[in-house]
N, C-alpha and C positions, 0 to 999 in steps of 0.2 A: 504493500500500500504506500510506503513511504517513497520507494521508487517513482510510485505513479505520480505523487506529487509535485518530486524532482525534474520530471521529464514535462508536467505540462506547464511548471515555473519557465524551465527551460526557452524551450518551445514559445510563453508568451514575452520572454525577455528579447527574445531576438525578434520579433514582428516587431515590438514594442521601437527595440531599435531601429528598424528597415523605417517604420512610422517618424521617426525625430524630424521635426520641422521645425527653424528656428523664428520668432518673429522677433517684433520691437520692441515690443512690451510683455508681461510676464504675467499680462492678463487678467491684471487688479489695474495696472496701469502705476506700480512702486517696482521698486527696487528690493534687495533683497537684504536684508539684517545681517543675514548669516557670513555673507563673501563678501568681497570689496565690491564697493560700489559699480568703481569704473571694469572691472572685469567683468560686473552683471549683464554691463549693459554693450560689454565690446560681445557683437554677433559675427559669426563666421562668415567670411567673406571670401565667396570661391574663385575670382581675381588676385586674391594675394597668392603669391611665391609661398611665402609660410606663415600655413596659417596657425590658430591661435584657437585652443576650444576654448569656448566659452562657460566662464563656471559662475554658476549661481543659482541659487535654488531658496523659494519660499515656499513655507510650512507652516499649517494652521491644522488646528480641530474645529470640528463642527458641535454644536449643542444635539444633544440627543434627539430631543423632541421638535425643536423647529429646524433644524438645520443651517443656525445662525453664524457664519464662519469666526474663530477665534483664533487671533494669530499667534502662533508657537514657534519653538526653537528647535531646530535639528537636532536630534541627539548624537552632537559631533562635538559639544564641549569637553574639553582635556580635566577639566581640578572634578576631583574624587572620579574619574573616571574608575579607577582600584575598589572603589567602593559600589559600583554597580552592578558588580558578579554579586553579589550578596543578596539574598533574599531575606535578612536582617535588616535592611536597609540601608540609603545613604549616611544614616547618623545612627545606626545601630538600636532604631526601634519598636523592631518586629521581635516576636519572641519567637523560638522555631525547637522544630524535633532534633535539632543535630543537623543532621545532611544536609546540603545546600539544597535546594529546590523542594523541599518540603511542607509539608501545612504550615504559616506563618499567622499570629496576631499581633495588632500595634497594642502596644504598653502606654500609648497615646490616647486616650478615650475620645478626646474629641475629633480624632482625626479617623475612627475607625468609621467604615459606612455603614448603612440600613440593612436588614438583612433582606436578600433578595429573594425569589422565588426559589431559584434551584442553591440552594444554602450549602450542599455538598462541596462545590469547587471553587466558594468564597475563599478559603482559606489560600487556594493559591493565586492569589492576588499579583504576585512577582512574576506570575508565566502567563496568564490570561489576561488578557487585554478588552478592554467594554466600544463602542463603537466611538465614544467621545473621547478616547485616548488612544486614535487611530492617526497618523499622521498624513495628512493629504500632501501635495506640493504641488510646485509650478517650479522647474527647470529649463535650464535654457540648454544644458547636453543632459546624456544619459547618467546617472548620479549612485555609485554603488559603493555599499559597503558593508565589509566584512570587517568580523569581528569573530576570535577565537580567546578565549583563553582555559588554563588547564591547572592540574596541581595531580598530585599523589603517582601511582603506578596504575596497571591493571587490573590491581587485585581490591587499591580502598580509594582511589583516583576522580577526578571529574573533568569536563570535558563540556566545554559548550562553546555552539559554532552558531552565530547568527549572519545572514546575510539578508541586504537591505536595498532593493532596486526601486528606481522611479526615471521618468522617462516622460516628456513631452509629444505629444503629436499634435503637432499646432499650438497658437499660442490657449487654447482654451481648453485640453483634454488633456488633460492628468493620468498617466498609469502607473502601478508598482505593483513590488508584492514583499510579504515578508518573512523570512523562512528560519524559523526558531528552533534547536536540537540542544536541548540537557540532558547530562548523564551523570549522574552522582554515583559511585559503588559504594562508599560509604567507609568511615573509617570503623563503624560495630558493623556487627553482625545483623543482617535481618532488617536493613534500612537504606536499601537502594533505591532511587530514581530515577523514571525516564522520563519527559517532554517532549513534544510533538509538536510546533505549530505550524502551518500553513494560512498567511492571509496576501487575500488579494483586492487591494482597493484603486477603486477608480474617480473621477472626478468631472465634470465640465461645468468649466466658470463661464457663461455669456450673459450678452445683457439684458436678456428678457426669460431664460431659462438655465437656473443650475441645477447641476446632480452631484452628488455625493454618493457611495456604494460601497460594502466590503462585503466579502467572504472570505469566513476563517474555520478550521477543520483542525480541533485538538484530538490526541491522541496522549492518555495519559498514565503512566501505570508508575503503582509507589509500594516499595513492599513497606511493612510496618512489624516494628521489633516489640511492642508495648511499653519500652523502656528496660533500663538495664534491671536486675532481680532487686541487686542490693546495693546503695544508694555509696556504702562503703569503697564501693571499690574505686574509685573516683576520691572521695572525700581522705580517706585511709586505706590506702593499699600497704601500708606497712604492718598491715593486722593479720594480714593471710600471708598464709606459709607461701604460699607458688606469686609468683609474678604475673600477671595476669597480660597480655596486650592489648588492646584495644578490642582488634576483634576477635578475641578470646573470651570477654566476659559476657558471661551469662544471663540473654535478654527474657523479655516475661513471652513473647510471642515467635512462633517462626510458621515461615509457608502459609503467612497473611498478606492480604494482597488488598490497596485500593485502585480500581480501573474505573479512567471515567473518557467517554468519547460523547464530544459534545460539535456540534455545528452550528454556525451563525451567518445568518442576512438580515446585513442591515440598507434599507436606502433611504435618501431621502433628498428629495426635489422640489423645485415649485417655478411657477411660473410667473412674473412680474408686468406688470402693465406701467407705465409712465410716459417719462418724455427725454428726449437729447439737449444737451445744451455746451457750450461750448467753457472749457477750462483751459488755463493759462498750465503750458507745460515746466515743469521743476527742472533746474536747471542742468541733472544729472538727465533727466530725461529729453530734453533737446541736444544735450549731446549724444546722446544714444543714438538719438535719430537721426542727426546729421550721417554720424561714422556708419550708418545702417547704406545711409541716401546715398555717399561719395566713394566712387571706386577711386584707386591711384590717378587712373590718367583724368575723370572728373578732377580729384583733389587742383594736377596739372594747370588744367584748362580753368581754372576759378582763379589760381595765383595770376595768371597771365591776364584774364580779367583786373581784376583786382590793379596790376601794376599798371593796364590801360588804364585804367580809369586815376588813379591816380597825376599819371601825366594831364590827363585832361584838365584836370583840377589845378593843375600848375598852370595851365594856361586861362586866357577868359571863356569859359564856359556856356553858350548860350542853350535854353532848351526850347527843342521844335518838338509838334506835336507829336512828332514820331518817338522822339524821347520821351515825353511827357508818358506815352501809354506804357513804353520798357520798364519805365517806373511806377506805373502802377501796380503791372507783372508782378515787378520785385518785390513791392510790398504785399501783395496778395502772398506768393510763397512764403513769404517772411512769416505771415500769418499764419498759414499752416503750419511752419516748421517750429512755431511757435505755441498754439493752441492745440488742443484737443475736443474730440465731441465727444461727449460724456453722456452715458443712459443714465438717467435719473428714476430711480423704480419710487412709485406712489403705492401700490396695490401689492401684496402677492398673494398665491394660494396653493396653500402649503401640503405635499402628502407625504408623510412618514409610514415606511414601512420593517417589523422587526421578524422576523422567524428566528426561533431558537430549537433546536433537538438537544436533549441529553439523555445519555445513558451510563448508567454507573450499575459498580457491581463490587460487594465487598466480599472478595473469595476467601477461605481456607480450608484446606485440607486435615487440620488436626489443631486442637484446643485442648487446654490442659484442665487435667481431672477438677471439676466443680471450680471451671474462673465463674462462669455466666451463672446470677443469681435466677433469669429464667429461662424456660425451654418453649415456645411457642407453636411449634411444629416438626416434622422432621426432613422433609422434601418440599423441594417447588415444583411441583407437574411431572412431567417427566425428566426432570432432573434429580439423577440418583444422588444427591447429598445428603446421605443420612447421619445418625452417630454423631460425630463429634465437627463434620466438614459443615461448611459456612458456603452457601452461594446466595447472596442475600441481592435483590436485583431490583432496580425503579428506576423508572422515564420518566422524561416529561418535554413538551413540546407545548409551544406556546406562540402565536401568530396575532401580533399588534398592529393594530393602524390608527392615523391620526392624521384627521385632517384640518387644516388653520386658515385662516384670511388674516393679514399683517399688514395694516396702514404703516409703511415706512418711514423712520425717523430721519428729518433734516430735508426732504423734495423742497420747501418752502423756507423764508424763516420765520414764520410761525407754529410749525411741526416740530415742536424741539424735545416732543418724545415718539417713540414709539409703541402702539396699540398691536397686540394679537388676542385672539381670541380660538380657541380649540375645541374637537371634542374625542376624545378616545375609544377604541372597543381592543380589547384583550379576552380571546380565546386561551384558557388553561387546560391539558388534559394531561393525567399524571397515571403513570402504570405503578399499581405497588399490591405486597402480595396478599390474601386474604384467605382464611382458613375455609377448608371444607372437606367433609367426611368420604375418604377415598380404600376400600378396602375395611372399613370401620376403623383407621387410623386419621386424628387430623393432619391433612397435607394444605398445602399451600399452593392458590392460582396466582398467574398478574391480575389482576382487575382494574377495570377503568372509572378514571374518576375525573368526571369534564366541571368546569367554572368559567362563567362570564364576568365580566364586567366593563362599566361603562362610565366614561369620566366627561366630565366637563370642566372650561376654567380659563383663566384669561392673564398675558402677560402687558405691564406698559414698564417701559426702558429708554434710559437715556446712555447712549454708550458713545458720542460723537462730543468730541468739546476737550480742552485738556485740565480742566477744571472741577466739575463736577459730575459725578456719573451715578445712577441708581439705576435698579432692577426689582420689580414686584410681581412676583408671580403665583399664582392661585388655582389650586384643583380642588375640585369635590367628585367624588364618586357618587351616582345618582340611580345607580341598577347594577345589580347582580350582587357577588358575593362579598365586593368589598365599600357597597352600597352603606354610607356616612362616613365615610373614610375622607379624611381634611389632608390639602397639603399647604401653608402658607411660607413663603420665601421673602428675605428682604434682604437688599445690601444694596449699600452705599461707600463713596470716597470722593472725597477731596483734598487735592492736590494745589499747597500754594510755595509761595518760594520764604523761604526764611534763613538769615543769614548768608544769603549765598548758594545757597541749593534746595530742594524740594523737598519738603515735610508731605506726608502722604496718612490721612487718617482713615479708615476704614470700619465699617459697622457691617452686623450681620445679625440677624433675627432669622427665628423658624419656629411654626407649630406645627406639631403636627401632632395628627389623630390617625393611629394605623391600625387598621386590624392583620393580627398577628399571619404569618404566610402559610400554604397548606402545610408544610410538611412541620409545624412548628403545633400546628393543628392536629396531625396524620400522621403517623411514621409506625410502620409493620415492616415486621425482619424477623428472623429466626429467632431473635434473643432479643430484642428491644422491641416497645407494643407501646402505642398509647393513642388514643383519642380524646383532645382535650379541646372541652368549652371554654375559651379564655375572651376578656377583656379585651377592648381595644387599649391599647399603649397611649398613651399623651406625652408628647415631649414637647419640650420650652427651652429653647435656646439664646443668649443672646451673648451678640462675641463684639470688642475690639481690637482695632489692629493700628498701632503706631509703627510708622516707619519711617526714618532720617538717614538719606542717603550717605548726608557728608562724614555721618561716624559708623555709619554702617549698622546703626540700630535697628533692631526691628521688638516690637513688644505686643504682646497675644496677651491678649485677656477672657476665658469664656465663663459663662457661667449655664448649667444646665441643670433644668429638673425633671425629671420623669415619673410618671403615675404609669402602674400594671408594666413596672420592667418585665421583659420575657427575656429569658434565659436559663442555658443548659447546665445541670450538675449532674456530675457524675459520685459513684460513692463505692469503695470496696473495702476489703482486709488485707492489711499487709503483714504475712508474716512469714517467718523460715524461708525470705526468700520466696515466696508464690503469694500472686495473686486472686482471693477467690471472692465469689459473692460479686460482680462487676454490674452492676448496673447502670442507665442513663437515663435520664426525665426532663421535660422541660417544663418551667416554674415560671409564675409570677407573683412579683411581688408590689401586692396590693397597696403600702403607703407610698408617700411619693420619697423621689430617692433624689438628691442634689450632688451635684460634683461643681467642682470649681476647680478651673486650670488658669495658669499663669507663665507663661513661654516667653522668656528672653533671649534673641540671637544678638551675638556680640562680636565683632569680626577688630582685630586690630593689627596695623604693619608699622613694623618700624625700619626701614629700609629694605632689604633681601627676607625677614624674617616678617610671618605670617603666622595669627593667632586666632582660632574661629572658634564658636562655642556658642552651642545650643542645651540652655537650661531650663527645665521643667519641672512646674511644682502642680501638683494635682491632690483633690482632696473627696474624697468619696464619702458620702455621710455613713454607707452601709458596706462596711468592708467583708462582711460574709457574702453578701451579695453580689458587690462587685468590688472585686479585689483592684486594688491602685496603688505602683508605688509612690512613694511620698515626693521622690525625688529623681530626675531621671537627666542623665550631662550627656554629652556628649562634647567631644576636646577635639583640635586640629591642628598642630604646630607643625611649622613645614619651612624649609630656606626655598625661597624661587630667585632663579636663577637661568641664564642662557650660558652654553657651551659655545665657541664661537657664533655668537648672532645668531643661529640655527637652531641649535637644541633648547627648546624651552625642558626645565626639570623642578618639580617637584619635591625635594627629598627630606623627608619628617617621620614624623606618627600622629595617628590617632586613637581614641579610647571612645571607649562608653561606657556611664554605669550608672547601674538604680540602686536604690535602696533595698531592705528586707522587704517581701510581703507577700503573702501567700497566694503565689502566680498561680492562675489558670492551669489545669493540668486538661491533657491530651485523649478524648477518645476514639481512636483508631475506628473502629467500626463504622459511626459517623464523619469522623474526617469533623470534629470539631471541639473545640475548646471550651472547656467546662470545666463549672466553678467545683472547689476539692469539698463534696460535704461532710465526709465524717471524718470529726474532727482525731478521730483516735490513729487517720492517715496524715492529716495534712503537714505538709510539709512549705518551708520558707524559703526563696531565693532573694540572693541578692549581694549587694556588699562586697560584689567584687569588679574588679575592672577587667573589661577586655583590649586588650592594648595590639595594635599591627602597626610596622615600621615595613616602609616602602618607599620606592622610585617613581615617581608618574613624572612622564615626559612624552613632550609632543614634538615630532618634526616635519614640516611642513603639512601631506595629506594621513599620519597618520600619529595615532597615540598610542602608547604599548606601555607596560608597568611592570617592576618587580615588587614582590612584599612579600614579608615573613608576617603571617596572623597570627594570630593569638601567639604573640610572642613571649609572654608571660605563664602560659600553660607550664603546671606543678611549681611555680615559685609560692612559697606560701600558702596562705587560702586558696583550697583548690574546690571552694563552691560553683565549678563554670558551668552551673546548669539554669537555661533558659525557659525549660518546662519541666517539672518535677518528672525525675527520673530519669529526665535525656539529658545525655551531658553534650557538651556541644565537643568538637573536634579540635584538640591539642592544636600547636606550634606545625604552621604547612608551609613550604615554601610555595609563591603561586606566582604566574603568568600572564600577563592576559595582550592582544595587541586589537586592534582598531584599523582598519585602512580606509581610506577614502579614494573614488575611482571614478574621473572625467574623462567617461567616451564612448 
């Protein structure tokens, strides 16, 4: 299958390229952020002797639901590139199983998202990608890039190769695709990864009609170890007689498997009604166009102009009418080469389209004597998994549309916001398994289980000006099953100048009223059963955001409440080494629950030396509930520096660390993270640091790195566990390079 994938990326990389057409513009009618200006805008010229490919490339995201273009950055920046292989994250604040590419949560609360329908492959947030974190572009050549990097051997090793294509054909149709391979073996036993993606997105920007489109195709399988037995071997391995290696010690699970194959289309277009009117072109864009308009021998023939005319001007100059009209010529072209005609959209009508398949399946062959506190069946249909094997299996497929009419912000100026208005329909159907008396034993079917719903709601937005910008946006579910279901959004910023550079304030509000998601509602499996009547959730949020360029401050403040928190606890027995009695349920709890966060980024240089630091104070009212730690840093000291004028380098360390508190433990079966209930298990992480010294350097089209991680592994406190009972992976030496590729 993965071949097949191979071959029709292939296959569409080379039309793709036979297709390159260069124009004059990049089909916003800007420049690009990303490259030098004047190299964006120099286009190949097949008169020149030698030519010159032209590099430049612009990239935005689109809004989910109207398909509102937001402009982004290439992911071609050099500083913490070393920190992007991590599914930890850029500042180390994802909490993880060990392995790289594994189930991950932020220790961040405010930053974690809603829970989504298919909740199973939320946790790999680091490998799946949502349609709004899809990167479109406008290039002016073919734009590739590879990225590898690696660490360990064959036996406890990883390995991930991405490759990133995009391609013009013509100034207005956008093509790429994006080809994703992780492989983790792992440094324990019983905790390998694989990753799969394939995505192919397309684009066309015109003036009365855009599209926006992706298809993407995961493939995912992750074995699961349960964690190590005994928490000692890690903490004190000078208790046991043998030495243990890494993947020597003895985990709670083996020949448990989570496999999830999921596919995604997304589109979304709309068509615009308005008028043309004529703009004054910027001054990087009349020269673009000039160097578009003049081959060599024109350039020629214009100097030789030019120095006639000047003689003329030396002499007494009289103008006849015949000269009078050459000059009016001139200024006619002067005109064009000067102005632009610009579509001005008043109207548009919007259609968003979403398909999702998933399927997942939590396999094993053997389970150890009395883990699982229940037995719910023995088989699923004709699948012989009896005894002690696990084929646990659920779908779901789900097909959105949404359609909008958008009075356009700015056609006038009196327009100085913008009006949308929407209404949604969302088909749900979920396969999961249901008992029934087969041979007079209970066995287990798929059964289907369909849901509608139907939304309404309305956006107005001011996003044009460099001063002030807001956004209010409003949904209510009005039929079907998530029928009173509220969503209210708000944020603002103002931008003015103080002392010399831009002070940048920022606010942000949200209610919301959710009713909880099926499977949160529903969830049947071998060993986990529940059908639960629960509350809608109410959440209240309200954030600010101070930001001061000139000292590089930036300051988060949020505060949140929620009433009917929904969430997973997990509960077992730990002893002699085995885990038995495992069970998992999901809870709500009824009073209302407050957290309050406070997030300081602090950046400071003092010549070659660089000092970066992201600080987080969080505060949970109901720590059994939702565990938080108190405190959470992240550090970045680093000398920058050039090798002759060429090699830019990076060469430092960075850290992270939280405080004690009784982190989230791991349910394997679910693929989700759940609070630790009995308390006669629970156990504390925290209070250590994890420290990596590395190289990041960039030269010219690419960035490559060396680092030693966890460079601190067994000095001292050797608490380096992220999720009770996973310890994370000792001292690695690691790899990684980046290339960039115009042609």
């Amino acid at each position: 299958m993965k071949f097949l994938y191979l071959s029709v990326i292939f296959c569409f990389s080379v039309l793709c390229s036979l297709a390159q057409d260069f124009d004059d513009t990049d089909g916003f009618g800007n420049v690009s952020g990303q490259t030098d200006n004047k190299n964006f805008n120099k286009l190949r010229n097949d008169s020149t002797p030698h030519k010159e490919i032209p590099r430049g490339i612009r990239a935005w995201t689109v809004d989910r639901k109207f398909g509102d273009i937001r402009p982004a950055e290439v992911d071609t920046l050099p500083h913490l590139y070393m920190n992007s292989i991590f599914n930890t994250g850029l500042y180390g604040q994802y909490n993880t199983t060990g392995n790289n590419y594994t189930a991950r949560q932020n220790r961040l609360f405010m930053d974690r998202p809603l829970t989504g329908q298919f909740l199973f492959t939320e946790p790999y947030s680091f490998i799946c990608k949502s349609p709004d974190e899809i990167h479109f572009t406008n290039t002016l050549s073919p734009h590739t890039n590879v990225s590898y990097d690696n660490c360990g051997d064959k036996l406890n090793g990883e390995d991930h190769l991405g490759v990133w294509f995009a391609v013009n054909a013509g100034k207005r149709l956008g093509l790429g695709f994006d080809i994703d391979y992780s492989y983790a073996r792992g440094y324990y036993s019983n905790q390998s990864t694989s990753h799969f993606r394939g995505t192919l997105m397309a684009s066309y920007i015109g003036d009365r009609y855009q599209m926006h489109t992706v298809f993407s195709s995961y493939h995912q399988k992750v074995a699961e170890n349960g964690g190590i037995t005994n928490d000692e071997y890690i903490l004190h391995p000078e208790i046991f007689t043998d030495k243990f290696a890494t993947n020597e010690i003895p985990t709670v699970l083996e020949s448990n498997w989570n496999r999830n194959n999921n596919t995604h289309f997304f589109l979304t277009h709309r068509y615009s009604v308005g008028f043309y009117r004529l703009e004054r072109l910027s001054d990087e864009e009349i020269k673009a166009k000039q160097f578009a308009k003049e081959s060599r021998q024109e350039h020629k023939e214009r100097e030789a102009q030019e120095a006639e005319e000047k003689e003329e001007e030396a002499g007494e100059l009289t103008l006849t009418p015949d000269k009078e009209d050459a000059l009016a010529a001139v200024s006619d072209s002067l005109l064009a080469d000067t102005m632009k005609r610009v579509y001005v959209p008043v109207t548009s009508f919007i259609h968003t389209l979403e398909l999702d398949s998933y399927d997942r399946i939590y396999q094993a062959y053997d389970s150890p004597a009395n883990y699982y506190q229940n037995t719910y069946f023995n088989s699923i249909d004709d699948n012989a998994y009896a005894g002690d094997s696990i084929y646990d299996q659920t779908k779901f497929f789900s097909i959105k549309n949404s359609l909008g009419i958008a009075l356009l912000e700015g056609f006038n100026k009196y327009a100085k916001a913008g009006i949308k208005v929407f209404a949604s329909h969302e088909l749900r159907r979920f396969k999961m398994p249901e008992i029934t008396q087969l041979y007079g034993f209970p066995t287990a079917v798929l059964a289907n289980y369909n849901e509608n719903s139907v939304s309404i709601g309305g956006q107005i937005n001011k996003t044009q000006g460099n001063t002030l910008h807001y956004n209010l946006l409003a949904e209510t579910w009005v039929a079907g099953e998530d029928f009173g279901q509220l969503k209210l959004n708000f944020e603002t910023d103002i931008n003015f100048r103080l002392w010399g550079d831009t002070v940048t304030l920022k606010a942000k509000a949200h209610f919301y009223r959710l009713h909880p998601t099926f499977y949160q509602r529903h969830y049947h499996s071998k060993h986990f059963w529940w059908d639960n009547d629960l509350s809608k959730e109410t959440r209240t949020r309200i954030e600010g955001l101070f930001s001061y360029r000139k000292t590089n401050t930036r300051l988060r403040v949020a505060i949140e409440e929620i009433q009917n928190y929904t969430y997973f606890s997990t509960c077992y027995d730990a002893q002699d080494e085995k885990r038995t009695g495992v069970s998992a349920a999901i809870n709500q709890y009824g009073d209302n629950l407050n957290i309050l966060t406070a997030q300081l980024m602090q950046d400071f240089k003092l010549g070659p030396l660089h000092w970066e630091n992201v600080v987080t104070y969080q505060n949970s009212s109901n720590k059994n509930i939702l565990p938080l730690p108190a405190l959470n840093v992240f550090t970045n000291l680093y000398l920058k520096f050039k090798i002759v004028n060429e090699l830019a380098v990076e060469l430092g360390a960075d850290a992270f660390y939280f405080t004690e508190y009784e982190a989230s433990d791991f349910c394997p079966q679910l693929n989700q993270f759940a609070v630790q209930e009995n308390p006669a298990s629970r156990v504390k992480l925290g209070g250590y640091p994890f420290v990596d010294v590395y190289a990041n350097m960039h030269l010219k089209h690419a960035r490559f790195f060396v680092m030693y991680s966890h460079v601190n592994a067994g000095q001292g406190n050797k608490n380096y566990f992220l999720v009770p009972h996973y310890p994370q992976n000792g001292s690695i030496l690691r790899m990684g390079v980046s290339w960039n590729f115009f042609n």
